[in-house]
C-alpha positions as CSV (number, residue, x, y, z in Angstrom):
1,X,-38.8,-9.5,-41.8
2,X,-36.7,-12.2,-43.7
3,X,-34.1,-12.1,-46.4
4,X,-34.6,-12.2,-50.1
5,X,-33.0,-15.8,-50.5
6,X,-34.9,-17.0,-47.4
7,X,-37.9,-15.6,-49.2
8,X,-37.1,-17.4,-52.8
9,X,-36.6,-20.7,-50.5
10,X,-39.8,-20.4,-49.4
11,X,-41.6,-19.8,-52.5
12,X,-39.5,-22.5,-54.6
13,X,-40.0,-25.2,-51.5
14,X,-44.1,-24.1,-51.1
15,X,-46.9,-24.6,-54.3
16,X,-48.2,-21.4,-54.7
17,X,-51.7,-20.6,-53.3
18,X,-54.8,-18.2,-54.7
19,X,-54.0,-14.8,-52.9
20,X,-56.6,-14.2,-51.0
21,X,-57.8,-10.7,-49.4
22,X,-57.1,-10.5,-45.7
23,X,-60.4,-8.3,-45.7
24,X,-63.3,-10.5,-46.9
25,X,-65.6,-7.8,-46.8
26,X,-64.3,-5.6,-49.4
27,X,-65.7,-5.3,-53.1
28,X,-62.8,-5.8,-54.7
29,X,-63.4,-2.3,-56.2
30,X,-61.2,-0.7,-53.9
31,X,-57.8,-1.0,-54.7
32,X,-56.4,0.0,-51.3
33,X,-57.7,-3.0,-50.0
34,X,-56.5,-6.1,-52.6
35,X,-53.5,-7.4,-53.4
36,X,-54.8,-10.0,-55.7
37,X,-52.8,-9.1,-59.0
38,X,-49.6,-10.6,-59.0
39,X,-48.7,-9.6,-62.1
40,X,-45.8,-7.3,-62.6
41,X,-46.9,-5.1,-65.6
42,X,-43.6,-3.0,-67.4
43,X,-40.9,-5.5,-65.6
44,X,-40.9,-3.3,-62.9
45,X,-37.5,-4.3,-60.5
46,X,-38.7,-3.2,-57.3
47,X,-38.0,-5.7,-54.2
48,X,-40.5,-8.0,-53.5
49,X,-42.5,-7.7,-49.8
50,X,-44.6,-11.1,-48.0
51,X,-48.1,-10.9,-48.3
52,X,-50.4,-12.9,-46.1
53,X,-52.8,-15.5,-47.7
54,X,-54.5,-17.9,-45.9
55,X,-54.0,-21.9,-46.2
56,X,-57.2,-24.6,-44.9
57,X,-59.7,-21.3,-44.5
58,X,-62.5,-21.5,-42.4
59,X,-65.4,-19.3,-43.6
60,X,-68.2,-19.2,-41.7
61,X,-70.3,-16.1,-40.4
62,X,-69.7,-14.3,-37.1
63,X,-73.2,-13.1,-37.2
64,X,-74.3,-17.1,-37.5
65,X,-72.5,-19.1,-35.2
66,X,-70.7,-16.2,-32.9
67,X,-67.1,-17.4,-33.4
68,X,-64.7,-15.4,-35.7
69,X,-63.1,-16.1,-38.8
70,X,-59.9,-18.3,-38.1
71,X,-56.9,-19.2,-40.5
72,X,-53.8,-20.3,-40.7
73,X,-51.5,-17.8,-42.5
74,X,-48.8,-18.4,-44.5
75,X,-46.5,-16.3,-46.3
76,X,-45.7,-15.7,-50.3
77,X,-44.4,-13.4,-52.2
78,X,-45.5,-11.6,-54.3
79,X,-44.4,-8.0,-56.7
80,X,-44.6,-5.1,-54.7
81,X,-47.4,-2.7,-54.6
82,X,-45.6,0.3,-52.3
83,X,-42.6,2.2,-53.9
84,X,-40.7,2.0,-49.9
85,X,-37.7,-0.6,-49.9
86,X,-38.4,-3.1,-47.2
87,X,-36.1,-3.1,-44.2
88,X,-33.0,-5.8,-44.7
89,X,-31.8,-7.1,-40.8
90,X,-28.4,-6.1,-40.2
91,X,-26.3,-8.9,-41.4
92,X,-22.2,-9.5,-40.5
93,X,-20.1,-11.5,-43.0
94,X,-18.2,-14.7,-41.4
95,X,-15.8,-16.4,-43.3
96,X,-16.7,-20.0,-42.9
97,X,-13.4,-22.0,-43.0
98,X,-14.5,-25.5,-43.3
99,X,-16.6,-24.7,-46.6
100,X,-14.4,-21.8,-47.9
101,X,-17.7,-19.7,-47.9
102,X,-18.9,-16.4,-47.3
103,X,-22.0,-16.5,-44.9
104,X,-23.9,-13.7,-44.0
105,X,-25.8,-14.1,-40.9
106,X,-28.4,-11.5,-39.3
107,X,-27.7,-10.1,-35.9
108,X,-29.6,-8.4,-33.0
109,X,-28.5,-5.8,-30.5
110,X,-28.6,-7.2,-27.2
111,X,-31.2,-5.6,-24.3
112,X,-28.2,-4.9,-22.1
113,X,-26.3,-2.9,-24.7
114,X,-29.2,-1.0,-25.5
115,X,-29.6,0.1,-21.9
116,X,-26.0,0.7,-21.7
117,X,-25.4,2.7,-24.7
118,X,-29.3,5.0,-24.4
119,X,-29.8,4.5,-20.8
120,X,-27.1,4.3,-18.2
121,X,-24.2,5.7,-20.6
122,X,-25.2,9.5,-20.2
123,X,-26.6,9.1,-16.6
124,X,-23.0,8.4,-15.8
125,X,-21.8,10.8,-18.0
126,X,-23.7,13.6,-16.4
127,X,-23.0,12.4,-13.0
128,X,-19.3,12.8,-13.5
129,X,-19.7,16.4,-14.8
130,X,-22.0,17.2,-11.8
131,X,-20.1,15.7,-9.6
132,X,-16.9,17.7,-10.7
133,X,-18.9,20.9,-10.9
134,X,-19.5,20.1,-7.4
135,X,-16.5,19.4,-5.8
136,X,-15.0,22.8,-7.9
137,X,-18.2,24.7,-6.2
138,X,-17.0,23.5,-2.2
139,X,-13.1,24.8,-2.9
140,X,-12.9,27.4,-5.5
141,X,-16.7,29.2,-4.0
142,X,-17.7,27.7,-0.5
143,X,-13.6,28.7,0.5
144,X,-12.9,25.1,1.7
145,X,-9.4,25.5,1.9
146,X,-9.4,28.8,3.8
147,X,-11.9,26.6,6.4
148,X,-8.7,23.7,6.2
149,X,-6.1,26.8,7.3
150,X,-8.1,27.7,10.3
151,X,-8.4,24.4,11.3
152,X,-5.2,24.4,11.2
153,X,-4.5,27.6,13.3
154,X,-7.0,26.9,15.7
155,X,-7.4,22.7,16.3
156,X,-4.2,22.0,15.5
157,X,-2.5,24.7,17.3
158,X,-1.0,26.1,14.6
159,X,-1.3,29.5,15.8
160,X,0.6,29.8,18.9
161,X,-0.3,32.7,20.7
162,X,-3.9,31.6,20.2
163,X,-3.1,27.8,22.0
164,X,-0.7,29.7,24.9
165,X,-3.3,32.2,25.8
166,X,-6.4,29.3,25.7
167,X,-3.8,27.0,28.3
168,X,-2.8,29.9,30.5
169,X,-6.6,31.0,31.0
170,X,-7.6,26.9,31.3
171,X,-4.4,26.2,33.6
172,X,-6.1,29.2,35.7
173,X,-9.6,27.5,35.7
174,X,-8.3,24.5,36.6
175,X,-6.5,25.4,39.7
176,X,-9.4,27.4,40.7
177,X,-11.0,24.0,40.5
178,X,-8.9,22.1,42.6
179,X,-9.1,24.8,45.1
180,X,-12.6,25.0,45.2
181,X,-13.4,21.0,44.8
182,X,-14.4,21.2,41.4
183,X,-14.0,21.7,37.7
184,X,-13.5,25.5,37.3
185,X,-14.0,24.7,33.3
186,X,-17.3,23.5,34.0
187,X,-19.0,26.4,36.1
188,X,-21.4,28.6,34.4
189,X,-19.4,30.6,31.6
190,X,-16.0,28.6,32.6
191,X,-14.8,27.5,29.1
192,X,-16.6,29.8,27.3
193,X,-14.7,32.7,28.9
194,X,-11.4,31.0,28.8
195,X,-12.2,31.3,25.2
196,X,-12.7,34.5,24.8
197,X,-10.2,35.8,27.1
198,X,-7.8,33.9,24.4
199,X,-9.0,35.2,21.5
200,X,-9.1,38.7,22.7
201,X,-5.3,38.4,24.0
202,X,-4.2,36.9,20.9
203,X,-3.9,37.6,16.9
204,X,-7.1,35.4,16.8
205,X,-9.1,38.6,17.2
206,X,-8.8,40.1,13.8
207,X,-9.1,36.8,12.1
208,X,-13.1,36.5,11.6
209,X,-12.7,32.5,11.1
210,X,-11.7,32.2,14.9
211,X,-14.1,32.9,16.0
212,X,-15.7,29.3,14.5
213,X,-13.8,27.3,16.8
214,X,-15.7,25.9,19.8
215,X,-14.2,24.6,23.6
216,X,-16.9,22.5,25.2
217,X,-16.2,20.1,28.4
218,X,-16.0,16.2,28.0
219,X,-15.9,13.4,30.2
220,X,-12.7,11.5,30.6
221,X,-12.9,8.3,29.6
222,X,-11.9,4.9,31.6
223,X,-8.2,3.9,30.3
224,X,-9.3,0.9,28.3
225,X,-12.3,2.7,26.9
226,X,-10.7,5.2,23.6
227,X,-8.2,4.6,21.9
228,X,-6.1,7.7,23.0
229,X,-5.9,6.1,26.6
230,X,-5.1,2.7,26.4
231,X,-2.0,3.1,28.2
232,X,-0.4,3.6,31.3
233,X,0.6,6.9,30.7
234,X,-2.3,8.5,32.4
235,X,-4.5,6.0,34.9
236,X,-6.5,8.8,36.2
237,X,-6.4,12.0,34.8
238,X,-7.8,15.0,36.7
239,X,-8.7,18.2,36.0
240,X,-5.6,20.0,38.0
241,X,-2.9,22.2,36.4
242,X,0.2,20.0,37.5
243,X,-1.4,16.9,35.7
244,X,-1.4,15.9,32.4
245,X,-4.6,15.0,32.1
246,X,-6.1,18.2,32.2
247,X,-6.6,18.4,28.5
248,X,-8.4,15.5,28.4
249,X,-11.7,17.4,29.7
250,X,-11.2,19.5,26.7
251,X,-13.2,19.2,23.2
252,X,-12.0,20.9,20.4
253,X,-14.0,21.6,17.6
254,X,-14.5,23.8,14.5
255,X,-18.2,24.8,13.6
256,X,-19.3,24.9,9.9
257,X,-22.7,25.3,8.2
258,X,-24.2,22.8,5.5
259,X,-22.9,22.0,3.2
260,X,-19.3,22.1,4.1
261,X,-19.9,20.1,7.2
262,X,-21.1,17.2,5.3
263,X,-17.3,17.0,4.2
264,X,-16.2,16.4,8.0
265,X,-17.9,13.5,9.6
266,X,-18.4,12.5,13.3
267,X,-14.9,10.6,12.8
268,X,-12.5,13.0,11.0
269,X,-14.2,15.6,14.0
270,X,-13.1,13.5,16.8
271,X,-9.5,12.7,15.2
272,X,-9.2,16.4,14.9
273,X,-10.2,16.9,18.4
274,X,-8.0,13.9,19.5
275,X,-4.9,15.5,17.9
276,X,-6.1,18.7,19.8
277,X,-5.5,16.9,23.0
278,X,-2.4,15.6,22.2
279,X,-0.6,18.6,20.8
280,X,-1.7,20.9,23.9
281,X,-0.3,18.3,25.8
282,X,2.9,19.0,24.6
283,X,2.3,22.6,25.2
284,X,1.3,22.4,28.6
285,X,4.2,20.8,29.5
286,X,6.6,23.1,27.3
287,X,4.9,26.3,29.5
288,X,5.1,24.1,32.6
289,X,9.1,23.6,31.7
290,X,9.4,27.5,31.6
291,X,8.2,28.8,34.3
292,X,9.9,26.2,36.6
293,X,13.1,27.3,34.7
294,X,12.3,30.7,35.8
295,X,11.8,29.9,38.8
296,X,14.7,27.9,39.6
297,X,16.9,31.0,37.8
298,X,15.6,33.8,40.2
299,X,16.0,31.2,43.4
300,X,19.5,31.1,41.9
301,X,20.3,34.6,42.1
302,X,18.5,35.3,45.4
303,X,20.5,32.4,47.4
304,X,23.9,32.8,46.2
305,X,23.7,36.7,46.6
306,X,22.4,36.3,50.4
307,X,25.5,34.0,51.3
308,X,27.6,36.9,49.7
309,X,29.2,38.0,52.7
310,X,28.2,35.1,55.0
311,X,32.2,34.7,56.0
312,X,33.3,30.8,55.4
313,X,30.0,29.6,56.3
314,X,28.2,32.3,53.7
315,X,31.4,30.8,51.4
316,X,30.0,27.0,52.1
317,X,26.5,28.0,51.6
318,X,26.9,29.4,48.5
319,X,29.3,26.6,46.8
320,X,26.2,24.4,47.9
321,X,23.9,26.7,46.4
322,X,25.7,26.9,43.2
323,X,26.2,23.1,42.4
324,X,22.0,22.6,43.1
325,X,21.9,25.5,41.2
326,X,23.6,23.9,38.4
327,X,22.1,20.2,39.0
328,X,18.4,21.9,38.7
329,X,19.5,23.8,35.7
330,X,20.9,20.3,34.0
331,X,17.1,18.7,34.9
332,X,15.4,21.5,33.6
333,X,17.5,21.4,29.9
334,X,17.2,18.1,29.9
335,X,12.8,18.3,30.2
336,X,12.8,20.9,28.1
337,X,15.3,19.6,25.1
338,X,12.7,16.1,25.4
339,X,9.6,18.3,25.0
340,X,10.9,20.4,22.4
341,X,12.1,17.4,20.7
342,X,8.1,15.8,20.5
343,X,6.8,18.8,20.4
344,X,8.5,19.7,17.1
345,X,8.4,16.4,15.5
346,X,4.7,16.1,16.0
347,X,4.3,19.9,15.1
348,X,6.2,19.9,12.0
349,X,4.7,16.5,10.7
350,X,0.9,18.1,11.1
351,X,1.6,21.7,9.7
352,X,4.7,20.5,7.1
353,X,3.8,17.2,5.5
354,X,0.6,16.6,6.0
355,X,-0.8,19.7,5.0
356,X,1.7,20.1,2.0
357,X,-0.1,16.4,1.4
358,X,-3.4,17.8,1.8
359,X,-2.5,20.7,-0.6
360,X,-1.3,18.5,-3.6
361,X,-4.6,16.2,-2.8
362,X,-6.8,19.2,-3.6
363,X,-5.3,21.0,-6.4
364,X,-2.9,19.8,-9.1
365,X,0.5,20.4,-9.3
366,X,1.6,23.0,-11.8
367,X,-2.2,24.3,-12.8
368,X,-3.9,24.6,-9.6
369,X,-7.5,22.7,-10.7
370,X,-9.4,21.5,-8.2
371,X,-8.3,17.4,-8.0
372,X,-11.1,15.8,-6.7
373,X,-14.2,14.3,-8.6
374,X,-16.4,14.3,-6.6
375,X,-17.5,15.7,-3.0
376,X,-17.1,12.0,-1.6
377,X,-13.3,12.4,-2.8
378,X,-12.9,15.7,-1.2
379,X,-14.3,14.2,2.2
380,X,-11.9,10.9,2.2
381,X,-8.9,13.7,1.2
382,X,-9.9,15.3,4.3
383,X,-10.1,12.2,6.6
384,X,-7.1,11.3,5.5
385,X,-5.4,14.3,6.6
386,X,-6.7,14.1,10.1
387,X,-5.8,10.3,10.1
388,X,-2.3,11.4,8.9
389,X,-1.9,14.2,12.2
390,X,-3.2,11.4,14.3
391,X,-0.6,9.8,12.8
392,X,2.2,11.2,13.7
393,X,1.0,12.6,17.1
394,X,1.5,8.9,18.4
395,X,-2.2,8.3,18.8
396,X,-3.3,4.8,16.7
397,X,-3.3,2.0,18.8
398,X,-0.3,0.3,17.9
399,X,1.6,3.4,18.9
400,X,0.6,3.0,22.5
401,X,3.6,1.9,24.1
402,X,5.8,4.8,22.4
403,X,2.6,7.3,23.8
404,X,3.0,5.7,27.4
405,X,6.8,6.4,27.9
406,X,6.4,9.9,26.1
407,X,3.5,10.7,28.8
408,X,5.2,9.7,31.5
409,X,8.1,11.7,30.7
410,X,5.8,14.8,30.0
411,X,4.0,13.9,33.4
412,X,7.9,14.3,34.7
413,X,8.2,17.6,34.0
414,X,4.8,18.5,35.5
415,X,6.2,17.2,38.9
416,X,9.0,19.1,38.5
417,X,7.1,22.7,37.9
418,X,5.1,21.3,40.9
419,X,8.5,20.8,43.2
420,X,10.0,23.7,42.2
421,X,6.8,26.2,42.7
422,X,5.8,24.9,46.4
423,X,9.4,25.6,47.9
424,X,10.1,28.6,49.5
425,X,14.0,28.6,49.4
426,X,14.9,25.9,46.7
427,X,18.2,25.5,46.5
428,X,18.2,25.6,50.9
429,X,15.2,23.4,50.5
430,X,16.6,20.0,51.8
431,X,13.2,18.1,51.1
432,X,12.2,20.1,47.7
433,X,15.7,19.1,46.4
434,X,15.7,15.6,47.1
435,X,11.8,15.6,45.4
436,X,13.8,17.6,42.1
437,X,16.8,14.5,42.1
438,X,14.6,12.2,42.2
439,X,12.3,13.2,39.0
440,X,15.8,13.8,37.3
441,X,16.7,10.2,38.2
442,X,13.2,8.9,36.6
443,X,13.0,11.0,33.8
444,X,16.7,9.9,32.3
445,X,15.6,6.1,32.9
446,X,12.5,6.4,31.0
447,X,14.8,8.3,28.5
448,X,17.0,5.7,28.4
449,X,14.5,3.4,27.7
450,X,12.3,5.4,25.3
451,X,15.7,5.8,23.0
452,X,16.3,1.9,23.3
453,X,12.8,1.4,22.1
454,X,12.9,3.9,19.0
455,X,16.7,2.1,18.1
456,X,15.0,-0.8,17.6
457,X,12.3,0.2,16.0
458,X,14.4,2.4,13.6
459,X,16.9,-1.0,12.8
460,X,13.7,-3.1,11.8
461,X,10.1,-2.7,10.3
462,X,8.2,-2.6,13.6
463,X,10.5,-3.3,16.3
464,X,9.7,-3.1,19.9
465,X,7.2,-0.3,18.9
466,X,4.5,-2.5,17.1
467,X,3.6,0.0,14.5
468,X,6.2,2.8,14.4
469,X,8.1,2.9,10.9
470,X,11.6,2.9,10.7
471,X,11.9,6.4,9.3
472,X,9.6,7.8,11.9
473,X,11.1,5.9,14.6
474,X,15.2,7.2,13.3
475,X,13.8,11.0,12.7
476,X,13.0,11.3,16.5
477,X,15.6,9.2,17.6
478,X,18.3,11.9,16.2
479,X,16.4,14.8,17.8
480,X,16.4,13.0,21.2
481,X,19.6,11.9,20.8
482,X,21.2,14.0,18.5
483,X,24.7,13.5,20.0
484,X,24.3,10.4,21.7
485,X,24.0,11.2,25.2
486,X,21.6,8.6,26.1
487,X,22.5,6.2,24.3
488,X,26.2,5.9,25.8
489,X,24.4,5.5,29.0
490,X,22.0,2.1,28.2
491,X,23.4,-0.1,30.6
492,X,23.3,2.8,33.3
493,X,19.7,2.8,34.9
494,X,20.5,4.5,38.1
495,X,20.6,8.1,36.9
């Protein structure tokens, strides 16, 4: 197709030529076929059209010689013979400013618009609204956040009768264990029963999404070889009641069916379970603190009311009794304030922030529509929740020297359930006594030494801590040391 003043160009520029058929075989009778009147009867105005007429022809017989009919084609115009208006390229006016002149030059659609605008444009388009239908289908139909809640309850220990009863019947196994030489939790039925023993004895029976969450028995693994254990908190943890470690042969987990368990990967799973570990720590030291505390109470009562009317000697005995009363009573405040302390920072982080985080990542503010495009959204929202618990339960690497000291002090009050259980007569006890002064003694140096570290890290971005923000590191800093106990005693390490 060409324009009509490239077409007069060519016609004034060219001598005009005979117009010539482009089907020799025709009669000329047929009308349909010629185009050799180039007249324009009755000044007809309609736009001329190119016909094709041949320049230098070659005639010679196919049937002769066996080689077709060849020419060289030119074009010329000439009056129109159809009524249809030609098509005119799509031409954009440029102001040429060296001549002053309007110009109109003819333009083409490039390929890669074309595929843009006809092709990939409402691919997309469609993928974004199937994407959202989707991510509205796992949370307002396939109840993702009711899933989220009992993870919640469940891994996270949010439910606390459910996490006391599941330690008490594991703490059971587990001396059983060490009794017996082995892992109680891994006989035939071991965890399995601990599990249902805690759901039955807890307000996890009448919840029907408790009963999704799984206990299964894992290998410990070497200090250097997870990240969770790349301290010196706990060398070589063993499946007994009065150490630490005993949660560490626990796996936590939450079972789901396709496809909401495409929105938890292998990764967010074992964060989860990690978190698990760490928070039931802290429990198992927090039931350990109590019933040494009981303990030391009833010893308490039964000594000082034996030496009752013991004369000046029962008089002696009893002063004694009552000032180990009260130093064993100061020890076991003291491990209990520090557990409580963790126990609700990391607690209140998980189950305050980070879900209220979680929340406002899956629904707007104010209208409540689902916020994520698309399923892959919903997944990263939920990783990053798990990384965020992790998070603030002291478990990425850079957190590791905060995590050692707050082990060891844990491990601390283990010992102390352990001293205070094995004596008969505590507060006569010379031996069992001497074992309780001494984990007092420890525990307010690694205190000491545990505040000094969270100072620093709470006066600059870092600090001793390598990792722990300042904020983080000031929050639990005041619930340690609320009223500066500790820190008035820095240059004291002797306890």
């Amino acid at each position: 197709e060409v324009s009509a003043s490239a077409n007069a160009a060519a016609e004034s520029s060219s001598p005009p030529s005979a117009p010539v058929s482009p089907y020799p075989d025709s009669q000329g009778d047929d009308s349909s076929f010629s185009s050799h009147d180039t007249s324009n009867p009755g000044g007809s105005t309609e736009p001329e059209t190119p016909v094709v007429t041949t320049k230098h022809v070659r005639v010679a017989s196919h049937a002769c010689t066996g080689t077709p009919n060849r020419a060289v084609f030119s074009t010329r115009h000439v009056p129109s013979v159809s009524p249809t208006p030609p098509r005119v390229a799509d031409t954009k006016t440029r102001d040429t400013r060296d001549s002053g002149t309007v110009t109109s030059l003819p333009l083409e659609t490039p390929f890669p618009v074309i595929t843009q605008t006809c092709v990939s444009g409402p691919i997309r388009d469609r993928l974004v609204v199937f994407s959202k239908l989707v991510a509205e289908t796992f949370v307002e139909h396939l109840g993702l956040e009711h899933h989220v809640e009992a993870v919640g309850k469940y891994v996270l220990c949010g439910a606390g009768d459910f996490a006391s009863a599941l330690l008490e019947r594991v703490s059971f196994l587990a001396s059983a264990g060490v009794v017996g030489g082995g892992w109680g939790v891994t006989a035939p039925g071991g965890a399995a029963d601990a599990l249902d023993g805690a759901l039955r004895a807890s307000s996890a029976m009448n919840d029907p999404l408790a009963q999704r969450f799984r206990i299964a028995v894992r290998v410990p693994s070497t200090p250097h070889a997870a990240p969770e254990t790349t301290y010196s908190g706990i060398r070589n943890p063993t499946f007994s009641e009065h150490n630490l470690g005993m949660v560490d042969f626990l796996h936590a987990s939450y079972a789901l069916e396709w496809p909401l368990a495409s929105l938890f990967p292998s990764a967010t799973r074992e964060t989860l379970a990690m978190t698990h570990r760490q928070l039931t720590r802290f429990r198992h030291a927090r039931a350990a603190l109590s019933e040494a505390h009981r303990l030391v109470q009833n010893a308490g009562l039964e000594t000082v009311s034996a030496y009752k009317n013991g004369g000046d000697r029962g008089l002696a005995g009893a002063a004694l009794a009552k000032r180990r009363l009260r130093r064993l009573s100061l020890l076991s405040h003291e491990l209990r304030h520090f557990v409580s302390c963790v126990e609700g920072y990391c607690g209140e982080a998980c189950h305050g922030s980070a879900k209220l985080a979680l929340r406002l990542a899956l629904r707007e503010n104010g209208t409540h529509r689902v916020k994520p495009k698309d399923a892959y959204a919903i997944r990263d929202v939920l990783g990053t929740f798990a990384e965020t618990c992790a998070a603030f339960c002291f478990l990425r690497p850079r957190d590791a020297p905060l995590r050692e000291a707050i082990d060891v002090a844990l491990q601390l009050a283990l010992d102390f359930r352990k001293h205070v259980r094995h004596s008969k007569s505590l507060l006569t006890d010379g031996v069992a006594y001497a074992a309780c002064q001494a984990t007092h003694a420890t525990f307010k140096i690694h205190v000491k030494r545990l505040c000094v570290r969270l100072a620093d890290a709470a006066s600059n971005a870092g600090g001793s801590l390598g990792g722990v923000s300042p904020k983080r590191a000031r929050d639990l800093l005041f619930r340690i040391d609320h009223n500066g106990f500790y820190g008035s005693q820095v240059g004291d390490t002797t306890g």
